[in-house]
PyMOL CGO cylinders between C-alpha atoms (Angstrom):
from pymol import cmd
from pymol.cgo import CYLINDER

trace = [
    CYLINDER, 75.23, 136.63, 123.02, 71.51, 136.47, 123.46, 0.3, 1, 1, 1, 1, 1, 1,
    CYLINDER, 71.51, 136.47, 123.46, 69.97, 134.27, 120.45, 0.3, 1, 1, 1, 1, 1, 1,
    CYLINDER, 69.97, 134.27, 120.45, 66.73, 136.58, 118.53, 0.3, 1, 1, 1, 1, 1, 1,
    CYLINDER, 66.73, 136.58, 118.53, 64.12, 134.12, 117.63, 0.3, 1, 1, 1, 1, 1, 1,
    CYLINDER, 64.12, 134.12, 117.63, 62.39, 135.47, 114.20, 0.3, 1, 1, 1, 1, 1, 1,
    CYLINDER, 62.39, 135.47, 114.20, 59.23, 134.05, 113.21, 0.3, 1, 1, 1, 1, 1, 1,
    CYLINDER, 59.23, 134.05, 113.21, 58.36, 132.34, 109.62, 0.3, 1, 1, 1, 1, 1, 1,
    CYLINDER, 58.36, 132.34, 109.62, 54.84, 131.87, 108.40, 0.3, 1, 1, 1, 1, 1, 1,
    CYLINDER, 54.84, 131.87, 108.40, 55.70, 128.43, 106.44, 0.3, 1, 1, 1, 1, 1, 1,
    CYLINDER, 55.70, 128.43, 106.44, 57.64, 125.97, 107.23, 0.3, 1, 1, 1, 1, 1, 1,
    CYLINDER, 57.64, 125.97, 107.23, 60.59, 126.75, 105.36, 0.3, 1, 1, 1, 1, 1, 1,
    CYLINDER, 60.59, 126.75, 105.36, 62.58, 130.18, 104.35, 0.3, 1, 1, 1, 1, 1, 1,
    CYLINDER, 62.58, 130.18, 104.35, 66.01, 130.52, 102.50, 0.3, 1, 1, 1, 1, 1, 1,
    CYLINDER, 66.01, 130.52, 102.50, 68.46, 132.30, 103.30, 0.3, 1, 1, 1, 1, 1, 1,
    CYLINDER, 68.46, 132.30, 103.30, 69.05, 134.61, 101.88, 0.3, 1, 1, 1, 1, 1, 1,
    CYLINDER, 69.05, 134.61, 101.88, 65.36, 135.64, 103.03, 0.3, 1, 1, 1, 1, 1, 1,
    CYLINDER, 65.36, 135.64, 103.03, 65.87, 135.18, 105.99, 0.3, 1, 1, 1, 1, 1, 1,
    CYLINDER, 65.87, 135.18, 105.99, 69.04, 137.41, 106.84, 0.3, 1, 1, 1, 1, 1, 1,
    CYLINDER, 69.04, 137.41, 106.84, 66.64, 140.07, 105.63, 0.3, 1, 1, 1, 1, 1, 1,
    CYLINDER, 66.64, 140.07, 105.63, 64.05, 139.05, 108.01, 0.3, 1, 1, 1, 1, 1, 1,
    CYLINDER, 64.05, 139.05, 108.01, 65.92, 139.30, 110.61, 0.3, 1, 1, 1, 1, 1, 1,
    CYLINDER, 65.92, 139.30, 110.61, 67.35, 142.33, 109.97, 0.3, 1, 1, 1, 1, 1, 1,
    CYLINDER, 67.35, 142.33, 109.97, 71.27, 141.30, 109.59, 0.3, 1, 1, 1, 1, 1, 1,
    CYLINDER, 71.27, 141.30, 109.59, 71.20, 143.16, 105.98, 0.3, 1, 1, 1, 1, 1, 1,
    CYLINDER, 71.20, 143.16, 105.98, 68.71, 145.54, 104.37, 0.3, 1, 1, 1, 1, 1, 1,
    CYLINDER, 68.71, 145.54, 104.37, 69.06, 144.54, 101.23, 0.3, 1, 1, 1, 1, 1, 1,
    CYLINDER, 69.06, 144.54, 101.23, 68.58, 140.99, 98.87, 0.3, 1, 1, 1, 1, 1, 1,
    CYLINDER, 68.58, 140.99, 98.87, 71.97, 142.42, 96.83, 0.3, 1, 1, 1, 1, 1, 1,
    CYLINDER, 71.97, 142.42, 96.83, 73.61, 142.72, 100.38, 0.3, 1, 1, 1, 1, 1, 1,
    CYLINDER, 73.61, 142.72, 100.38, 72.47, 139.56, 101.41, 0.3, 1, 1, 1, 1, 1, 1,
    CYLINDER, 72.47, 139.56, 101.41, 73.72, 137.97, 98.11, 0.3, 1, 1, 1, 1, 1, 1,
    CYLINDER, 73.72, 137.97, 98.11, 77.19, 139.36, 99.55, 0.3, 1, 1, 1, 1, 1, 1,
    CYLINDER, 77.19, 139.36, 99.55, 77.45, 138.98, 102.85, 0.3, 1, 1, 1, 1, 1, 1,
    CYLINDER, 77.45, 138.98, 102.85, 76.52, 134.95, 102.12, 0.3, 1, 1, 1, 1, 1, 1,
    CYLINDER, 76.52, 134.95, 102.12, 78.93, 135.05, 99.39, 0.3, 1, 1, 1, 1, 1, 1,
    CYLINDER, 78.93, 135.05, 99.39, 81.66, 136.25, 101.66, 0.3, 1, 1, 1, 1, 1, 1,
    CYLINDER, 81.66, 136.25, 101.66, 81.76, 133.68, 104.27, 0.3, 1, 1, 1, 1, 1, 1,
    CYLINDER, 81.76, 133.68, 104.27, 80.12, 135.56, 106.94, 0.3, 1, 1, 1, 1, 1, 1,
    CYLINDER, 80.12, 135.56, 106.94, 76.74, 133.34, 107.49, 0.3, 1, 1, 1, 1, 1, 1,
    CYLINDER, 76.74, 133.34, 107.49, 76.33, 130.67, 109.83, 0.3, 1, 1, 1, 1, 1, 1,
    CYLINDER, 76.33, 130.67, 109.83, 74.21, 127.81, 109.81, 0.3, 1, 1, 1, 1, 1, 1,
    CYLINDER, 74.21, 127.81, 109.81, 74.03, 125.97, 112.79, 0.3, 1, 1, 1, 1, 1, 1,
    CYLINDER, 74.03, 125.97, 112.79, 77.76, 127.03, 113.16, 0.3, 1, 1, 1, 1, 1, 1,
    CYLINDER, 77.76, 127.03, 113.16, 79.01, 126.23, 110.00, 0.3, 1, 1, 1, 1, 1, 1,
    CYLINDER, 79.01, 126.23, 110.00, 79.79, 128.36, 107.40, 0.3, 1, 1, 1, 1, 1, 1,
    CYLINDER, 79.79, 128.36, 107.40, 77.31, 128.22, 104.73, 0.3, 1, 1, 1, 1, 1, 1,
    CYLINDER, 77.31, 128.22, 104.73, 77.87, 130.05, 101.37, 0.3, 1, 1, 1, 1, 1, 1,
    CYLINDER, 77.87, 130.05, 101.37, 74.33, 128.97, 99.70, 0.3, 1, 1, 1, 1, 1, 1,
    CYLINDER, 74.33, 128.97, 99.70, 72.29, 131.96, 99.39, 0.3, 1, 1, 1, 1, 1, 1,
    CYLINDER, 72.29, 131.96, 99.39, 69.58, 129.74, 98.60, 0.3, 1, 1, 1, 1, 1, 1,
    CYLINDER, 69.58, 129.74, 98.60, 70.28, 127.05, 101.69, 0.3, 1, 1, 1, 1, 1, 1,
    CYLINDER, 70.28, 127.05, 101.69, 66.78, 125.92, 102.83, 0.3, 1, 1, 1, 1, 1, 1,
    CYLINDER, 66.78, 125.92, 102.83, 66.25, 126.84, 106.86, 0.3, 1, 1, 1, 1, 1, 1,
    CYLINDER, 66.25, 126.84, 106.86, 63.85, 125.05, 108.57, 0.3, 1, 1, 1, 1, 1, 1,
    CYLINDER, 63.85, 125.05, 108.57, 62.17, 125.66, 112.15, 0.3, 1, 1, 1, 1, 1, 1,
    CYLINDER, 62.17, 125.66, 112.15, 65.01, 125.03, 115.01, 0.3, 1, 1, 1, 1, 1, 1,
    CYLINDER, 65.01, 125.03, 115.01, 67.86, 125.99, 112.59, 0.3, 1, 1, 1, 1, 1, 1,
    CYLINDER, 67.86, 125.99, 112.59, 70.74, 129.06, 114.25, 0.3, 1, 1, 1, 1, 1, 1,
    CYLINDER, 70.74, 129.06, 114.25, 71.75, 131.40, 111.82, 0.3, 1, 1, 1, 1, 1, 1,
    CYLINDER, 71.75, 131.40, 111.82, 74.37, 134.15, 112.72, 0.3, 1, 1, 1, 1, 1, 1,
    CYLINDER, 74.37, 134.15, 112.72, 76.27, 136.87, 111.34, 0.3, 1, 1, 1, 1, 1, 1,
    CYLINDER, 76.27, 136.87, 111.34, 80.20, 136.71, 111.70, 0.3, 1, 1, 1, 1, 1, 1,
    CYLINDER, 80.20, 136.71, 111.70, 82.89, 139.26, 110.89, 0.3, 1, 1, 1, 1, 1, 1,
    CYLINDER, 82.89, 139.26, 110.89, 84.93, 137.36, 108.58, 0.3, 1, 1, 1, 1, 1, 1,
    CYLINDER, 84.93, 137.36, 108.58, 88.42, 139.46, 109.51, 0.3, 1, 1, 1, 1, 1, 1,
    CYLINDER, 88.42, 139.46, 109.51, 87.93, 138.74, 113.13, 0.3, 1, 1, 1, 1, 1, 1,
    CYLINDER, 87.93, 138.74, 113.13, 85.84, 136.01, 113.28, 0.3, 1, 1, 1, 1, 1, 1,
    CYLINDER, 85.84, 136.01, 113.28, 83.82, 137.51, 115.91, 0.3, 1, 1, 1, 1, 1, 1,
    CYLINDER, 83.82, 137.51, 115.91, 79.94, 136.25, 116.17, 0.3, 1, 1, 1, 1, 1, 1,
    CYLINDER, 79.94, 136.25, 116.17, 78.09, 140.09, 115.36, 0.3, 1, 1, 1, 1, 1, 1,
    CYLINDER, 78.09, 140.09, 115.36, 74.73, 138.41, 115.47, 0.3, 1, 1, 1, 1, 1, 1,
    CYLINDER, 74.73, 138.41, 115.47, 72.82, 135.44, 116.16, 0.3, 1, 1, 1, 1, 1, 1,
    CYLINDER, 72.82, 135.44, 116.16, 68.79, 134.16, 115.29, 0.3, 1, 1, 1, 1, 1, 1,
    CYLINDER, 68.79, 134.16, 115.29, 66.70, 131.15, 115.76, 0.3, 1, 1, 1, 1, 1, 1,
    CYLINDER, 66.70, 131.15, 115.76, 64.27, 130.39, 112.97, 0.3, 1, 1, 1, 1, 1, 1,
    CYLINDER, 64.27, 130.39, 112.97, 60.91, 129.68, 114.39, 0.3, 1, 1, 1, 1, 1, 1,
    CYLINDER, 60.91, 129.68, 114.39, 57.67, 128.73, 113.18, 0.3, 1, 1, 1, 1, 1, 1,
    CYLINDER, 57.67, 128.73, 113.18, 54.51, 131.71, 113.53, 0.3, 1, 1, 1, 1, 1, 1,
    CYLINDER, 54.51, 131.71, 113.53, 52.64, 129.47, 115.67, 0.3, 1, 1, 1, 1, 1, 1,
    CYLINDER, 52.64, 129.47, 115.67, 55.32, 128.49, 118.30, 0.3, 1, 1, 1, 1, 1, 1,
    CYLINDER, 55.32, 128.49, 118.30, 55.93, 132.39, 119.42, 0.3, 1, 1, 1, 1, 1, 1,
    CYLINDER, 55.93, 132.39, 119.42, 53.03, 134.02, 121.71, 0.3, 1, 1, 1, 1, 1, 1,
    CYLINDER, 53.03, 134.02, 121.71, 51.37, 136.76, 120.67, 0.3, 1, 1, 1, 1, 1, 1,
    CYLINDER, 51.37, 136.76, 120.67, 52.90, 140.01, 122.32, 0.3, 1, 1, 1, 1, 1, 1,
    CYLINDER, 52.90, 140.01, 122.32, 49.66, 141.60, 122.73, 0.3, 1, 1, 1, 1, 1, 1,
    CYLINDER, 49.66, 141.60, 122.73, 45.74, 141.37, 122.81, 0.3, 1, 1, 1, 1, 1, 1,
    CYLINDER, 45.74, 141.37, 122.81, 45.64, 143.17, 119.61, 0.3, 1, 1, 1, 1, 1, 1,
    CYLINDER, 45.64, 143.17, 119.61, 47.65, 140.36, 117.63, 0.3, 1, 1, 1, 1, 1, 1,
    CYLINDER, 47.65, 140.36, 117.63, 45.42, 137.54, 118.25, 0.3, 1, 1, 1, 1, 1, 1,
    CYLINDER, 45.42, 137.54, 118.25, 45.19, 136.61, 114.18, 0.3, 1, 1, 1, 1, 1, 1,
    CYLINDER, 45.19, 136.61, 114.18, 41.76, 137.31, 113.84, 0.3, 1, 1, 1, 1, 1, 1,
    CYLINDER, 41.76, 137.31, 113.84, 40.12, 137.42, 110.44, 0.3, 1, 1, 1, 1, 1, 1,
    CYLINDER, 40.12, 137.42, 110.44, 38.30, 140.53, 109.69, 0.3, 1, 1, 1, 1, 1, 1,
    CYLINDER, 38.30, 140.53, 109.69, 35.50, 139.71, 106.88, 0.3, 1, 1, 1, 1, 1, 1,
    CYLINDER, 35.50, 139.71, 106.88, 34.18, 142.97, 105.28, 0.3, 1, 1, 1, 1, 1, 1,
    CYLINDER, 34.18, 142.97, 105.28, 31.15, 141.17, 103.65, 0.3, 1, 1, 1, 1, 1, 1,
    CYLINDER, 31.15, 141.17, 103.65, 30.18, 139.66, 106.47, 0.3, 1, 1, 1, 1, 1, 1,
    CYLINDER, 30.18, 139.66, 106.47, 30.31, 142.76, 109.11, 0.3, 1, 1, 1, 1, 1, 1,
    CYLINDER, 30.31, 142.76, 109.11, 26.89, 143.82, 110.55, 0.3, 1, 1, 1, 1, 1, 1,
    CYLINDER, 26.89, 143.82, 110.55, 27.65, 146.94, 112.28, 0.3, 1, 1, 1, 1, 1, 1,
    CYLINDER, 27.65, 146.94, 112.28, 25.62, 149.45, 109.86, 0.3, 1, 1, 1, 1, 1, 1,
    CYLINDER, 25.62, 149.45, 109.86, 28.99, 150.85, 108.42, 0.3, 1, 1, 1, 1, 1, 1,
    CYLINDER, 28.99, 150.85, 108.42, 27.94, 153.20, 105.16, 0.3, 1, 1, 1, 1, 1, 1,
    CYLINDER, 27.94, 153.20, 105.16, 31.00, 153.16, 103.34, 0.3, 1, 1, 1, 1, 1, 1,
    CYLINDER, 31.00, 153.16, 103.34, 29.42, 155.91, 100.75, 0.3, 1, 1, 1, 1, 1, 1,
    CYLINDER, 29.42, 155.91, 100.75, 28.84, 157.82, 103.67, 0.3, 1, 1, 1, 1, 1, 1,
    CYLINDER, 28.84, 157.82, 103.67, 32.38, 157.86, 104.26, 0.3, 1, 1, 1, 1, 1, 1,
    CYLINDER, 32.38, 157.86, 104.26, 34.19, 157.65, 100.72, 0.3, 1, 1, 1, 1, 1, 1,
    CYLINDER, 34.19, 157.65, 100.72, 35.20, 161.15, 100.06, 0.3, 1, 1, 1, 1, 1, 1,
    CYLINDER, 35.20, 161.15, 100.06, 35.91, 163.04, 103.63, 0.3, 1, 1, 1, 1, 1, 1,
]
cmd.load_cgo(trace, "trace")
């Protein structure tokens, strides 16, 4: 099974966050569930803390609990460590105040 690496912007995420950032479960209520069941992994444990602290380099997967079969497997990773996918993602701070391309925003307002 191919391991997903999903991004965090700090250096830390819980767990229950995290399951929803990487798209295991839709929902926090779900989440709350699905941890609460037995069917989370943490570094191949079984980890029933919703609120379990992750950090960088830490495997979390998704298990069916009747089976035991792995359904689903991610990497936490920091922001910084992935590269960008494409020239348009380069994290570039656009400063409103400080443009000076001539841009009337009046001019514009009610199109």
């Amino acid at each position: 099974m191919q391991i997903q690496d999903v991004s965090i912007k700090d250096s830390e995420i819980r767990l229950g966050q995290f399951i929803k950032l990487a798209n295991f479960v839709e929902t926090g209520g779900l989440a709350k569930e699905v941890i609460a069941n037995g069917a989370v992994t943490v570094n191949g444990e079984i980890d029933t803390r919703r609120g379990k602290v992750l950090r960088p380099g830490d495997e979390v997967g998704l298990i069916d609990p009747a089976s035991e079969e792995m359904l689903a497997v991610a990497r936490v990773v920091n922001a910084g460590e992935q590269p960008l996918d494409d020239d348009d993602d380069l994290g570039e701070y656009f400063d409103e105040s400080t443009a000076d391309d001539d841009f009337d925003p009046e001019k514009w307002r009610n199109m």
